[in-house]
C-alpha positions as CSV (number, residue, x, y, z in Angstrom):
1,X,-51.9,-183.6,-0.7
2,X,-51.5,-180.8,1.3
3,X,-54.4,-178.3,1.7
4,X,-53.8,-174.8,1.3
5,X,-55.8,-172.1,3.9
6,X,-57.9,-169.6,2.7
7,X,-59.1,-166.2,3.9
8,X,-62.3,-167.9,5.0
9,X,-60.6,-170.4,7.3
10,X,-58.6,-167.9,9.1
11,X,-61.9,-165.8,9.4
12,X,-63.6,-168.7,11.3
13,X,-60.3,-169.4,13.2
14,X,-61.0,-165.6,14.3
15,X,-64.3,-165.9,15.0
16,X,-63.7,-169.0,17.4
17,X,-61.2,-167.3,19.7
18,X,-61.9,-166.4,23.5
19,X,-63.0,-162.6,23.7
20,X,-59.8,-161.8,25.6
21,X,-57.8,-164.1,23.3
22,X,-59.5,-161.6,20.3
23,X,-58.1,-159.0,22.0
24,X,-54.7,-159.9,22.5
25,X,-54.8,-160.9,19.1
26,X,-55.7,-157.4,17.3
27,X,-52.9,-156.1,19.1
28,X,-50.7,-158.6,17.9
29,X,-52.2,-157.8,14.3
30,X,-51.5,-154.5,14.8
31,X,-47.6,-154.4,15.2
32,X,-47.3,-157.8,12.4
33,X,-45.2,-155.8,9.5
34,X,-45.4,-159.6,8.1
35,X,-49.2,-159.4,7.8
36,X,-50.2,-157.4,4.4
37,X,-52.2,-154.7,5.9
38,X,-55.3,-156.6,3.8
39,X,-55.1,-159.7,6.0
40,X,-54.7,-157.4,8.8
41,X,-57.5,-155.5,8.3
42,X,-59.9,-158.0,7.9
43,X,-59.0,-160.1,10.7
44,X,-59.6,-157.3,13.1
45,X,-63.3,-157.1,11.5
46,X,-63.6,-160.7,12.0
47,X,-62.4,-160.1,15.8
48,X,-64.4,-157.6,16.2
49,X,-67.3,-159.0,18.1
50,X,-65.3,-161.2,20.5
51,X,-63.7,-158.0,21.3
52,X,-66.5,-156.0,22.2
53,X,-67.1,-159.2,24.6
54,X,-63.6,-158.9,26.3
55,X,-62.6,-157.5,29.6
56,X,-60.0,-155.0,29.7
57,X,-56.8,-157.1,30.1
58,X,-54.8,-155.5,32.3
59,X,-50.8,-153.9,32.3
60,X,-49.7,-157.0,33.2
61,X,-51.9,-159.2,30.9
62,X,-50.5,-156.6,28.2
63,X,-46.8,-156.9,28.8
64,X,-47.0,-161.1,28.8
65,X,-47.6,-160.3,25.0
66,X,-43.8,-159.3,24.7
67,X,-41.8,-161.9,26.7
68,X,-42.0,-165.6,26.2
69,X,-44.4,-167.8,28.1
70,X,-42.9,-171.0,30.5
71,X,-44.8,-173.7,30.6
72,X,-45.9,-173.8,33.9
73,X,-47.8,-170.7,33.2
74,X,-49.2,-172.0,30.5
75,X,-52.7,-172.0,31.7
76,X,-52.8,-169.1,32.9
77,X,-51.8,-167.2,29.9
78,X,-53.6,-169.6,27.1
79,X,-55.2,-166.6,25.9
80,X,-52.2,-165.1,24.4
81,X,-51.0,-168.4,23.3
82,X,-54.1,-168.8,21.5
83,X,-53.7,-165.3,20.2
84,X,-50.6,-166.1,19.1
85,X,-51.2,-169.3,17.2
86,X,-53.8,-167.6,15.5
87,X,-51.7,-164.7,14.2
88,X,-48.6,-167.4,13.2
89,X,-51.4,-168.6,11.2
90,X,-51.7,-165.5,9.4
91,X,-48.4,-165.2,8.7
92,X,-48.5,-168.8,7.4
93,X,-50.9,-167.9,5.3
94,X,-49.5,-164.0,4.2
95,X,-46.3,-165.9,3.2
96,X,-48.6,-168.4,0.8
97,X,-50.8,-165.5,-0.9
98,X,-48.8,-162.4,-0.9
């Protein structure tokens, strides 16, 4: 039996991420045309307060958002791996529901 994710679970996914992880993430929301803008929208509420905990990432912490990540840097950029997992998962679960 395979379980089907609901809004709820990718809220407390959301709500688990790193502050700067929640960052990278809303910007990554922002540009998915994938993501209905419903989904979209309230994931970035359910970000919001790990957001407000983030440092500023800087240009360079930006731009690793754009090109792919080896994996001997993967520690050093697990934030925007996790940021990405979690908006694959909303894509995963946009192409379910909508």
């Amino acid at each position: 039996m395979v379980m089907s994710m609901k809004l709820g679970d990718l809220y407390m996914q959301a709500r688990a991420l790193s502050p700067r992880a929640a960052k990278f993430a809303e910007r990554l929301l922002n540009t998915a045309s994938s993501i209905p803008y419903e989904v979209r929208l309230s994931m970035r509420i359910a970000l919001l307060e790990q957001i407000h905990h983030a440092k500023p990432p800087t240009d360079t912490e930006w731009s690793s958002l754009e090109r792919p990540i080896r994996s001997k840097d993967a520690r050093t950029h697990s934030d925007v791996i996790e940021a990405r997992l979690f908006v694959k998962a909303c894509e995963a679960f946009a192409a379910r529901h909508w």
